[in-house]
C-alpha positions as CSV (number, residue, x, y, z in Angstrom):
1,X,122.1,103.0,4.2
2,X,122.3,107.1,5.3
3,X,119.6,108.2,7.0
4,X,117.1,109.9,4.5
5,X,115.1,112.2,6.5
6,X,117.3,115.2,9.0
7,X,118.0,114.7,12.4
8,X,115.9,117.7,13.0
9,X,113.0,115.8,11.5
10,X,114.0,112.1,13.6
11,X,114.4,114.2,16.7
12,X,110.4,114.8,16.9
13,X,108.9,112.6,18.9
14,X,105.7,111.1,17.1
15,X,102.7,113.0,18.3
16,X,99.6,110.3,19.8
17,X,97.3,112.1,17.0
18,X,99.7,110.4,14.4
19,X,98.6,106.8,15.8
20,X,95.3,107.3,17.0
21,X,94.2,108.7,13.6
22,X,95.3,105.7,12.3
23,X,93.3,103.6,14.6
24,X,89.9,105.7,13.8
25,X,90.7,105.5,10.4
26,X,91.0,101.5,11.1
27,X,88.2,101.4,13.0
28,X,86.3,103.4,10.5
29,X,87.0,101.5,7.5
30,X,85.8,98.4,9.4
31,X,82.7,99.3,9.9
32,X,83.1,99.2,14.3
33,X,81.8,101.9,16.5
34,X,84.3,103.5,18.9
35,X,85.0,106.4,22.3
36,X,86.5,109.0,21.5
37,X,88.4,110.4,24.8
38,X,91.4,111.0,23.1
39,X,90.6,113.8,21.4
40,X,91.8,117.5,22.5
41,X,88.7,119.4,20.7
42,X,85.3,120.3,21.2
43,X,82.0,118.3,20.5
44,X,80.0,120.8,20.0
45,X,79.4,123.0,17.0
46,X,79.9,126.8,17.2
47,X,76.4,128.6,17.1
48,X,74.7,128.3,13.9
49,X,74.1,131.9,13.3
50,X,78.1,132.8,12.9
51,X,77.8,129.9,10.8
52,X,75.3,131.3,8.6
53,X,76.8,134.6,8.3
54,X,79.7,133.3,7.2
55,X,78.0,131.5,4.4
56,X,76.3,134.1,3.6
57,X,79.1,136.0,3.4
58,X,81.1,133.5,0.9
59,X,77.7,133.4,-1.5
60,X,77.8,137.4,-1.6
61,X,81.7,138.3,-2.0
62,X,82.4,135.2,-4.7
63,X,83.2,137.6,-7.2
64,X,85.1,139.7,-5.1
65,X,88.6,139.0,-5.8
66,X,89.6,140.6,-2.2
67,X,88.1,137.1,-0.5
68,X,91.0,135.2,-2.1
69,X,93.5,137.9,-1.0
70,X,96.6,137.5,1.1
71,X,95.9,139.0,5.0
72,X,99.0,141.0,6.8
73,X,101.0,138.1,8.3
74,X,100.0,140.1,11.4
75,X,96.0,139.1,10.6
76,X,92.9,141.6,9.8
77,X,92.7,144.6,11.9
78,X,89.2,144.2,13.2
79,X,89.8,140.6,14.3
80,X,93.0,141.9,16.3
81,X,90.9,145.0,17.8
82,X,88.3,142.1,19.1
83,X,90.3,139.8,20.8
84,X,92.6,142.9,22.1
85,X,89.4,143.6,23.6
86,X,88.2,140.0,24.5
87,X,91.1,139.5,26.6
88,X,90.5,142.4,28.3
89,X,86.5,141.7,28.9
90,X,88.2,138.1,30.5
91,X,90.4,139.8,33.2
92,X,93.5,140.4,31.3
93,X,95.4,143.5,30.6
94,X,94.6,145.1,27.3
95,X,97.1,144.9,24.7
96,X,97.9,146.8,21.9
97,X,95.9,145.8,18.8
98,X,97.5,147.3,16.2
99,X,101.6,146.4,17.6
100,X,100.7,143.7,20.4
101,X,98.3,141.2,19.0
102,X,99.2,138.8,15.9
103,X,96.8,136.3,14.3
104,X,97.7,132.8,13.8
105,X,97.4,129.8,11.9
106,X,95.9,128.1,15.3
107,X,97.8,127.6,18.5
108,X,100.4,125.3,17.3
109,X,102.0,128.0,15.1
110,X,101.1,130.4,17.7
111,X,103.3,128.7,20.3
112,X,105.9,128.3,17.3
113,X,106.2,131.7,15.8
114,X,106.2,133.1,20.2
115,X,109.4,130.3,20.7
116,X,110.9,131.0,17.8
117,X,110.5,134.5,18.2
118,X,112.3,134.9,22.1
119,X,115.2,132.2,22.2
120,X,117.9,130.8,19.9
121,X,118.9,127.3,19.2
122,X,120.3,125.9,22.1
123,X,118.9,128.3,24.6
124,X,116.9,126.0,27.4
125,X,113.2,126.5,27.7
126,X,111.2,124.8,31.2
127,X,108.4,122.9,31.1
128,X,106.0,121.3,33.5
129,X,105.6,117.7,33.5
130,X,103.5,115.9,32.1
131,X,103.5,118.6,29.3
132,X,101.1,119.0,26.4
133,X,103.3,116.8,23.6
134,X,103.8,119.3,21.3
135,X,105.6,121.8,23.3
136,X,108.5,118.6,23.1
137,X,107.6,119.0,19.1
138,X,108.3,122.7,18.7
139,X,111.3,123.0,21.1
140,X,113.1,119.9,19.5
141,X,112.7,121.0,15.9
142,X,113.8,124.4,17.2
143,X,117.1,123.0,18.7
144,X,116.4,124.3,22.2
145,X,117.0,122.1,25.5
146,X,114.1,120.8,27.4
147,X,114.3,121.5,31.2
148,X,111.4,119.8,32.9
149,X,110.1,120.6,36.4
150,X,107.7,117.2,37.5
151,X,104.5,117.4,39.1
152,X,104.3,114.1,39.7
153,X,102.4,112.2,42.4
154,X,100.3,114.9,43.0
155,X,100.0,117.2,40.4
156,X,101.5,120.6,42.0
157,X,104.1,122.5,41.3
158,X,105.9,124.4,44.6
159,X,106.8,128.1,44.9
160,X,110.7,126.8,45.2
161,X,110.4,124.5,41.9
162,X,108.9,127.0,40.1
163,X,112.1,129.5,41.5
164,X,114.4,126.8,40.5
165,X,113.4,126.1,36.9
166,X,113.4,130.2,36.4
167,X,116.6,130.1,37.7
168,X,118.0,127.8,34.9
169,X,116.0,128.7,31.4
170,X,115.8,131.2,28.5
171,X,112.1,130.8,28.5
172,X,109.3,128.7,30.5
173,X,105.7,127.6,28.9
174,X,103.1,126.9,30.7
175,X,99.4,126.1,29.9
176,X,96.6,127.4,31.8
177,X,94.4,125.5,32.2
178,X,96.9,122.8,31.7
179,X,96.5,119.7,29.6
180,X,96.8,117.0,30.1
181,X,95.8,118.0,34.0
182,X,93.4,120.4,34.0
183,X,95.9,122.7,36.6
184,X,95.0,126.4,36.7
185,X,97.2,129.1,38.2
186,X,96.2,130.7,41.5
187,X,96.4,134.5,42.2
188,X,99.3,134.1,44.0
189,X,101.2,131.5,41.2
190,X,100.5,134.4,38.8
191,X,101.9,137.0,40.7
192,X,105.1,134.7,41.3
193,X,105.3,133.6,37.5
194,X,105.4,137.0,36.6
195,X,107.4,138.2,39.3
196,X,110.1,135.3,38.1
197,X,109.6,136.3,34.7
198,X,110.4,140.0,34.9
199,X,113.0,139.7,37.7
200,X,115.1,137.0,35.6
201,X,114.0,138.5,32.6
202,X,112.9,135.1,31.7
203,X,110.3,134.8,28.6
204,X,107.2,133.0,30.4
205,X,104.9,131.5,27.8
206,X,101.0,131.6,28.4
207,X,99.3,129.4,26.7
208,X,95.7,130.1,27.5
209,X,93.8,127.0,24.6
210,X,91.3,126.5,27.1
211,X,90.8,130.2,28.8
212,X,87.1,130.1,28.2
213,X,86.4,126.7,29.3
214,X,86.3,127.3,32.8
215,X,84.2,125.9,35.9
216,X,84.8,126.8,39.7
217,X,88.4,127.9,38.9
218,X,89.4,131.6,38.9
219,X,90.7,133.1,35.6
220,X,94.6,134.3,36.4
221,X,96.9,136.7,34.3
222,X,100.4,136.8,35.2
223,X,100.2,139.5,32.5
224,X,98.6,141.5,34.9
225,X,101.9,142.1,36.7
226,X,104.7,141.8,34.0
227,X,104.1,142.7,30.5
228,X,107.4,143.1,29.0
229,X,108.0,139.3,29.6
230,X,105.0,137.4,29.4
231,X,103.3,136.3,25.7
232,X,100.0,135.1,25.5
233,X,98.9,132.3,23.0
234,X,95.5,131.6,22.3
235,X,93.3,129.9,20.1
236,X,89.6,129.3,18.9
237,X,89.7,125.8,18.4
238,X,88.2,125.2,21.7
239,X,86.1,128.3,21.3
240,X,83.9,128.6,19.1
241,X,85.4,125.1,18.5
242,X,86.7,126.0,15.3
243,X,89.8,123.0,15.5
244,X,90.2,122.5,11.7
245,X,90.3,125.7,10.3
246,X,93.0,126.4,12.0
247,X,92.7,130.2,13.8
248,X,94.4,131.5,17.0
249,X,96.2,134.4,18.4
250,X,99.8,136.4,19.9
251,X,99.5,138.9,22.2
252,X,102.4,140.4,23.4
253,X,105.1,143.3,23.9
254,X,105.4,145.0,21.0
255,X,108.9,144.2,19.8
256,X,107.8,140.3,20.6
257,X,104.7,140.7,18.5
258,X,106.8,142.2,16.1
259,X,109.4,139.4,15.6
260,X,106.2,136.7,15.9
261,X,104.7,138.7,12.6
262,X,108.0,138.4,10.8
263,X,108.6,134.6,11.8
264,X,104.9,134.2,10.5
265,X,106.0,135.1,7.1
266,X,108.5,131.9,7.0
267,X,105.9,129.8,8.0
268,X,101.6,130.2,6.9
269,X,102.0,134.2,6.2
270,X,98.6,134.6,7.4
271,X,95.8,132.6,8.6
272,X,92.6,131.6,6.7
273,X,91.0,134.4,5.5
274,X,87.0,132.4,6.0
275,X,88.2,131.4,9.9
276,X,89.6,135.1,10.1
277,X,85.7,136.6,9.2
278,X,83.7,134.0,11.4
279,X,85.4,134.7,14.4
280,X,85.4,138.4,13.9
281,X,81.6,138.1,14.1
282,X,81.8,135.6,16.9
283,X,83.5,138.3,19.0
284,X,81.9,141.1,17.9
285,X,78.3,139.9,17.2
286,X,78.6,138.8,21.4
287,X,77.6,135.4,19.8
288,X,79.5,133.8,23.4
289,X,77.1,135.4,25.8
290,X,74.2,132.7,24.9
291,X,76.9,129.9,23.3
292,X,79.3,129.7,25.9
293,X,77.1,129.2,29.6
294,X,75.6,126.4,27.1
295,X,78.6,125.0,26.4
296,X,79.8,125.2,30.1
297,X,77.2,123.5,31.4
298,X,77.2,120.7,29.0
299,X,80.8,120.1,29.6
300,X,80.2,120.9,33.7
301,X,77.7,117.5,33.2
302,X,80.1,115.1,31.1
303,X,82.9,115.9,33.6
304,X,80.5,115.1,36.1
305,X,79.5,112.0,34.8
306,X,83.2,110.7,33.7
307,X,84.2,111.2,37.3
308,X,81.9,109.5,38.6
309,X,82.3,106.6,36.6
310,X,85.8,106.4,37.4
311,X,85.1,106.8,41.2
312,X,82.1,104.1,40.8
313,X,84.0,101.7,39.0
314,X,87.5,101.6,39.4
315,X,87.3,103.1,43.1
316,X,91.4,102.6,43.1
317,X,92.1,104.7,40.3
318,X,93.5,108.3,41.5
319,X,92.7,111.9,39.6
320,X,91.7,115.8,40.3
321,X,88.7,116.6,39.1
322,X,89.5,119.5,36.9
323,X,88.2,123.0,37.7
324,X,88.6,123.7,34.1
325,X,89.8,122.7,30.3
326,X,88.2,119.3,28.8
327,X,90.4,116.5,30.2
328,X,90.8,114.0,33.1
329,X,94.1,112.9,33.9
330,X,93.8,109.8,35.8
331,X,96.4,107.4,37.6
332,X,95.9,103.8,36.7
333,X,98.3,102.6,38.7
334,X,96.9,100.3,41.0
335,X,94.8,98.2,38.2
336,X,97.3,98.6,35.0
337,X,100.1,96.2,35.5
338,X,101.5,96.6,31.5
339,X,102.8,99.4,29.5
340,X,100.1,102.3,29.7
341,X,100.7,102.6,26.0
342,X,100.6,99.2,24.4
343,X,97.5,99.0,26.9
344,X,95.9,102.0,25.3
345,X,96.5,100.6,21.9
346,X,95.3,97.1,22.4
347,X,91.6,98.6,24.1
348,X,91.3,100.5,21.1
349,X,91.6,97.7,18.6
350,X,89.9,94.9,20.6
351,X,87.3,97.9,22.3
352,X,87.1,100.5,20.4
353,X,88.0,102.8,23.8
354,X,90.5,105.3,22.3
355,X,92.9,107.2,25.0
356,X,96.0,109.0,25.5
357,X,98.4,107.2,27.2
358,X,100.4,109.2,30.1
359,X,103.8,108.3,28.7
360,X,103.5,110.9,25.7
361,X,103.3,113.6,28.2
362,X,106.8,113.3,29.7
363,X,108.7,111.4,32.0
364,X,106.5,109.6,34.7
365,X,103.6,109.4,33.0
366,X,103.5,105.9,32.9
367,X,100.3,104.2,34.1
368,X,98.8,107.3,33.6
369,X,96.2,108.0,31.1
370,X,94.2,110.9,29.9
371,X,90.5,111.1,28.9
372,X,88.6,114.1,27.4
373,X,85.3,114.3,28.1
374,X,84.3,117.4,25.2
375,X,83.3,114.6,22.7
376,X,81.1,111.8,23.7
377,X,77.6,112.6,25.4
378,X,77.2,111.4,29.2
379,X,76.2,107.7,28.7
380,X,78.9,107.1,26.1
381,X,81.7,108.2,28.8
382,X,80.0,106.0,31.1
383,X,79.8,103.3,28.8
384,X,83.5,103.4,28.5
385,X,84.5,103.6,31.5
386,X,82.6,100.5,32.1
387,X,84.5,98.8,29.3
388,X,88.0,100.0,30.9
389,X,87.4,99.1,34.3
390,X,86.1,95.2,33.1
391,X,89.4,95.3,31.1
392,X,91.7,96.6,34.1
393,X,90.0,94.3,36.8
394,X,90.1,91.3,34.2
């Protein structure tokens, strides 16, 4: 029988949310409580005053036709004056609000809309393994070629990799702080990136999801030192934690930003008019300078208390504690003796322990396994490590 679906579409590989939904949902409708260190999104609620204004906002303007309106597919002009100026409040080079900053339907199209938008198909784009799974997503259903550049044992990536990989792509992406491994860039990997970038006239690809969410690590911009050639994507899932209405942000060279607004208009047009107004206020009602050290501290205390767990209890097991982002990316190696996936999947039926297994970050991920620590309060991490490390030693 033909295939009935594109190769495009069979070339994807199936993102972890796909399955792990499905287990929730299967551990949902039977009634059993479960961990969630799988997910990539915040546990805790943006401040309830943006909420409220937002609210209010709906219950005023219902009969105002204008709140059901289309957006420009570049996003309101406020909302792109604010984070033009939030960037540059965080150490980055201003950009252009009006021709260098497009709003998005979250990160994902973000990263899409930037890909789309600065190669052709075909056209080889780097990556640094392990690599958030959905840049694999976007660049196969975009018909580039993946180049990878491993990290693996240790995590880092060397000034003569990071030369090679230039050397050989259209484009390079790379997330800062990095997830699954909670990497950041260094002054001097910034300056090189961007050095790279503009010297090769290579595309480098920021993407910044976690830029707030930092805790002893310095904030970098390779920006800073080559603007014609590096894009910034951002989002506010992670802040104000905001993950389901689905709001992030471009900011680039103009003629970039300019090709990302016009790609926009084949895929959402513009983003959610609601998420568009809340985060306008949360920028410019300086709602982060009371909601954000809260936040960072809560986070500082669940990272503290998932790494100690893992040092405590499975003393073997070998991971960087992450300066910042939400995730721990831990080597199991020396306690998992089966396939790191179909070991995540049989914990979270029989334990209710949900993970992400290393494997769906790349090659040589196996035995790895990441675990966020942004959703479950201290004890509950603790709890599950407890549960993992009397599954891995039994």
């Amino acid at each position: 029988m033909a295939a009935r679906v594109s190769r495009r579409a069979a070339s994807i590989m199936p993102s972890p949310t796909m399955w792990i939904q499905d287990m929730v949902s299967m551990l949902r409708r039977s009634g059993r409580g479960y961990y969630s260190l799988h997910v990539g999104q915040p546990g805790i609620s943006p401040p309830s005053g943006v909420v409220e204004f937002l609210s209010r906002v709906l219950r005023e303007k219902s009969g105002d036709i204008s709140l059901y309106a289309y957006t420009s597919p570049r996003g309101i002009m406020e909302l792109r004056e604010a984070i033009a100026d939030d960037l540059a409040s965080l150490g980055r080079v201003k950009p252009d609000p009006s021709r260098g900053v497009i709003v998005t339907t979250g990160g994902i199209e973000g990263l899409f809309t930037s890909i789309a938008s600065v190669t052709d198909p075909g056209d080889p784009v780097g990556v640094v393994v392990p690599a958030y799974f959905h840049f694999y997503s976007i660049l196969r259903l975009l018909g580039n070629r993946v180049v990878e550049v491993s990290s693996y044992p240790g995590l880092d990536v060397s000034e003569d990799m990071w030369i090679e990989v230039f050397s050989k792509v259209k484009a390079v992406i790379v997330a800062n702080p990095d997830n699954p491994t909670g990497r950041t860039l260094s002054e001097g990997e910034a300056r090189l990136l961007a050095e790279l970038s503009c010297d090769n006239r290579v595309y480098l690809i920021h993407d910044i999801a976690y830029y707030t969410l930092y805790y002893e690590a310095s904030r970098e911009w390779p920006e800073n030192y080559c603007q014609d050639y590096v894009v910034t994507v951002g989002t506010f899932s992670k802040d104000p934690g905001i993950p389901g209405w689905r709001l992030g942000f471009v900011a680039s060279s103009e003629d970039v930003a300019e090709a990302v607004a016009h790609v926009r208009e084949a895929t959402s047009y513009n983003a959610p008019l609601p998420s568009q107004i809340l985060v306008l206020e949360y920028l410019k009602g300086r709602y982060r300078e009371k909601f954000l050290p809260r936040v960072i501290e809560e986070y500082r205390s669940r990272r503290e208390a998932l790494a100690g767990a893992l040092e405590e209890l499975l003393p073997r097991a070998r991971f960087k504690k992450p300066a910042a982002g939400i995730f721990i990316y831990v080597d199991l190696s020396n306690y998992l003796k089966t396939n790191s996936e179909e070991w995540a999947k049989r914990i979270a039926v029989e334990n209710g322990v949900l993970t992400v297994p290393g494997t769906l970050f790349g090659e040589g991920g196996e035995k790895w396994l990441r675990l966020s620590f942004a959703w479950e309060p201290k004890e509950r991490l603790e709890e599950a490590v407890e549960i993992m490390a009397s599954k891995l030693k039994g």
